[in-house]
VEXMI-458324 format. One record per residue: residue number from 1; residue in one letter; chain; x, y, z of N, C-alpha, C, O, CB in turn. Coordinates in Angstrom, 3 decimals. Glycine has a CB too. Layout:
N
NUM:a:A:X:Y:Z:X:Y:Z:X:Y:Z:X:Y:Z:X:Y:Z
...
***
This chain:
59
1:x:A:130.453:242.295:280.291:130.665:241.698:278.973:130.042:242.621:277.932:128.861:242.967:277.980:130.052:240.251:278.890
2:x:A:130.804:242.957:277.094:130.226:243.811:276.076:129.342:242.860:274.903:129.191:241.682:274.583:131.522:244.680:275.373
3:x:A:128.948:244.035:274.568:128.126:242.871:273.102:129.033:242.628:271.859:128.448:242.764:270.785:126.534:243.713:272.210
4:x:A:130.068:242.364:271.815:131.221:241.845:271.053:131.556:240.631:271.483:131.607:239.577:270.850:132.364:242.644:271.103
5:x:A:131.818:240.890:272.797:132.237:239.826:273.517:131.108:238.414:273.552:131.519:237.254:273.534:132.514:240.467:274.951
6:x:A:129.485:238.836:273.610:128.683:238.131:273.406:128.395:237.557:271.997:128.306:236.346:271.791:127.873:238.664:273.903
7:x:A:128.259:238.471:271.076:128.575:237.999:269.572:129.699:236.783:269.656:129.446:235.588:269.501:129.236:239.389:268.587
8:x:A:130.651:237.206:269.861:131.954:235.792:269.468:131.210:235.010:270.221:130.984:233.992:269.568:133.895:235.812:270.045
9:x:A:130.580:234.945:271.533:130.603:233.683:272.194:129.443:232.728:271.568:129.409:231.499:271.518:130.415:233.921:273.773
10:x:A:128.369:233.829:271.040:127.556:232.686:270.240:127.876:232.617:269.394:126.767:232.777:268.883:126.389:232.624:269.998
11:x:A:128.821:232.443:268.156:129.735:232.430:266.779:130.386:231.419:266.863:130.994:230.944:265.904:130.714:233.537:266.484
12:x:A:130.366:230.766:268.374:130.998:229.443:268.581:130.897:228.240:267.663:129.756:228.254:267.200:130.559:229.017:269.715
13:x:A:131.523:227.290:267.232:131.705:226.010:266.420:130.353:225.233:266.536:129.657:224.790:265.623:132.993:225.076:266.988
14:x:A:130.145:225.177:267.963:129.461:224.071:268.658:128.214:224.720:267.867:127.674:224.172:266.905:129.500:223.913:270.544
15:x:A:127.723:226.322:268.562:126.149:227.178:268.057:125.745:226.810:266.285:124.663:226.490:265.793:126.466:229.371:268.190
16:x:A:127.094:227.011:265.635:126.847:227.122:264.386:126.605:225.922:263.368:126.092:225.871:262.251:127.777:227.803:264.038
17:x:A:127.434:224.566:264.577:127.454:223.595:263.985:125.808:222.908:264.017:125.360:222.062:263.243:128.610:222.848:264.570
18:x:A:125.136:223.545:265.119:123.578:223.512:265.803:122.613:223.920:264.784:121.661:223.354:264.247:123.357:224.582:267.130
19:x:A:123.278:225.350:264.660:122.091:226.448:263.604:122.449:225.445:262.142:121.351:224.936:261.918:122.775:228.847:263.330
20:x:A:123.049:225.123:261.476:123.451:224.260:260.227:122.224:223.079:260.090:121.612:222.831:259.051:125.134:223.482:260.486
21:x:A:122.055:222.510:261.229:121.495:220.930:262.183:120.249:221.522:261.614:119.901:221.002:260.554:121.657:220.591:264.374
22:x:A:119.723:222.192:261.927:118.058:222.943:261.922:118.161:223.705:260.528:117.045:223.797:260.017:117.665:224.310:263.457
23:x:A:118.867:224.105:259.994:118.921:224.710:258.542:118.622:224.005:257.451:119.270:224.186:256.420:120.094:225.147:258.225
24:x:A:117.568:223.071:257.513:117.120:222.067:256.522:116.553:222.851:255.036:116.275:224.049:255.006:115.849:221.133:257.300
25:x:A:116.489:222.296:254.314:115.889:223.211:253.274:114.499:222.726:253.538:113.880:223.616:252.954:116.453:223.059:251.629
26:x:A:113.741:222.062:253.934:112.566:221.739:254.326:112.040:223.537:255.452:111.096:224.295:255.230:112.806:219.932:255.270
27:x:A:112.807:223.603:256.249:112.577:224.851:257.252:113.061:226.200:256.998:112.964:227.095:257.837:113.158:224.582:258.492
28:x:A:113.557:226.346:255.901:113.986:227.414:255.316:112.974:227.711:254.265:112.527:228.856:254.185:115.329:227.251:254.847
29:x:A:112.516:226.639:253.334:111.016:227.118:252.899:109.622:227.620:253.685:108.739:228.401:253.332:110.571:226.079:252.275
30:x:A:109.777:226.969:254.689:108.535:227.101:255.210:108.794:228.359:255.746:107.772:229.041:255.822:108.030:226.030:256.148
31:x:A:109.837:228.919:256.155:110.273:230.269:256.737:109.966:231.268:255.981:109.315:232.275:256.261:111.620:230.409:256.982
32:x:A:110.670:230.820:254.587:110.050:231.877:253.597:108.973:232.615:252.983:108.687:233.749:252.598:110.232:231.679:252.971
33:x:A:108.244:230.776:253.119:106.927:230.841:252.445:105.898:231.749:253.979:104.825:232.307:253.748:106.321:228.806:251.891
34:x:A:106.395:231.712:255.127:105.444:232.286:256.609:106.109:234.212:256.306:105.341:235.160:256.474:106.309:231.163:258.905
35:x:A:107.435:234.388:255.911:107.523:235.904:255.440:106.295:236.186:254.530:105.434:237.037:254.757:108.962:236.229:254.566
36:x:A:106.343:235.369:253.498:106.178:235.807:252.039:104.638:236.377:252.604:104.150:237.432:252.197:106.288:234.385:250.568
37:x:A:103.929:235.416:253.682:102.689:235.760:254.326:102.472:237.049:254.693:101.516:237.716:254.295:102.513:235.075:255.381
38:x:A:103.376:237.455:255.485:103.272:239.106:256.305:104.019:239.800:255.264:103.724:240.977:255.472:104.141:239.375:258.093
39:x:A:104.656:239.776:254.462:105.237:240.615:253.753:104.682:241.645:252.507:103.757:241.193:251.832:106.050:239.883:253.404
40:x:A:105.097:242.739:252.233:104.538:243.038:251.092:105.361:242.540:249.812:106.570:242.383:249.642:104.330:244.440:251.118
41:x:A:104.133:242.329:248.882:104.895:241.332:247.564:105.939:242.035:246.650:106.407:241.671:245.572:103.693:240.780:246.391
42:x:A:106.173:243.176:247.414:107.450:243.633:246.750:108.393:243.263:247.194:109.439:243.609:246.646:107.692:244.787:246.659
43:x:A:108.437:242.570:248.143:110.068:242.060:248.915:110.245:240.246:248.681:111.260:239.623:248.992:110.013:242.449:251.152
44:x:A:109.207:239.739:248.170:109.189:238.132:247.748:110.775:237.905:246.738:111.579:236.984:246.594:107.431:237.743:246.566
45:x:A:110.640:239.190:246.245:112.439:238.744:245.429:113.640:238.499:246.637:114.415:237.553:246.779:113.242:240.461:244.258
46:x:A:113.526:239.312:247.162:114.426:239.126:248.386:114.592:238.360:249.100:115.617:237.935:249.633:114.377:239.690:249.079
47:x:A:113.133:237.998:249.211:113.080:236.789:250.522:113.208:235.510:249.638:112.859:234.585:250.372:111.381:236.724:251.615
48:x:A:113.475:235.114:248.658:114.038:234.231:248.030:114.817:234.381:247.825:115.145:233.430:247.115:113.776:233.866:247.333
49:x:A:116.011:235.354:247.968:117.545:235.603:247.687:117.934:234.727:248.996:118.677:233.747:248.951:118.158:237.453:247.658
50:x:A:117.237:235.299:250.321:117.365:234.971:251.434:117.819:233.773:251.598:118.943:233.437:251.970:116.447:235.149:251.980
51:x:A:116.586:232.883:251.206:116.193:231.578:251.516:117.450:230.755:250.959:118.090:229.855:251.502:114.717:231.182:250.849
52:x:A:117.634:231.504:249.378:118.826:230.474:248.750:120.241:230.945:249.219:121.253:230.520:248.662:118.847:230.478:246.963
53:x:A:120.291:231.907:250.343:121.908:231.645:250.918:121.858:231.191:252.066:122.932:231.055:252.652:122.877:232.839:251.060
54:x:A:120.617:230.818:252.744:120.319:230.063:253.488:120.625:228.728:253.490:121.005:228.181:254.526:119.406:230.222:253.541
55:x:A:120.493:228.071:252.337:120.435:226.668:252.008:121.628:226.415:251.862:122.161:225.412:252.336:119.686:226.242:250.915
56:x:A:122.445:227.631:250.921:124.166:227.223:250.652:125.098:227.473:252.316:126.254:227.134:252.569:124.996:228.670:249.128
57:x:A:124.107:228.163:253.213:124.962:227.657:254.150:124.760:226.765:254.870:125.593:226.152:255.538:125.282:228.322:254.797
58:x:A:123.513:226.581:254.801:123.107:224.955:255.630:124.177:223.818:254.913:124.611:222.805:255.460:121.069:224.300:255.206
59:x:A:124.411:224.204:253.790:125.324:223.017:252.733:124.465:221.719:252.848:124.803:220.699:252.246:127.187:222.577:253.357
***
């Protein structure tokens, strides 16, 4: 199985409909806010770009 072949298989309906389930905006902050920790504060713009296309795909 190539790694294409593995990509599509986790791209599945069921995986994504899962990853959405756990994509709370409650856990997407706290994700951000645990980067923003290790990160250098030059990338905090980013990691809030992150977070908010995070949320629009959690919907």
């Amino acid at each position: 199985m190539s790694i294409i072949d593995k990509a599509k298989e986790l791209l599945s309906k069921d995986n994504v409909d899962k990853a959405k389930a756990v994509l709370t905006d409650e856990n997407i902050d706290a994700a951000a806010a645990k980067a923003k920790e290790v990160a250098p504060d030059s990338v905090d713009k980013v990691i809030d770009q992150v977070a908010d296309k995070a949320k629009e795909f959690g919907g």
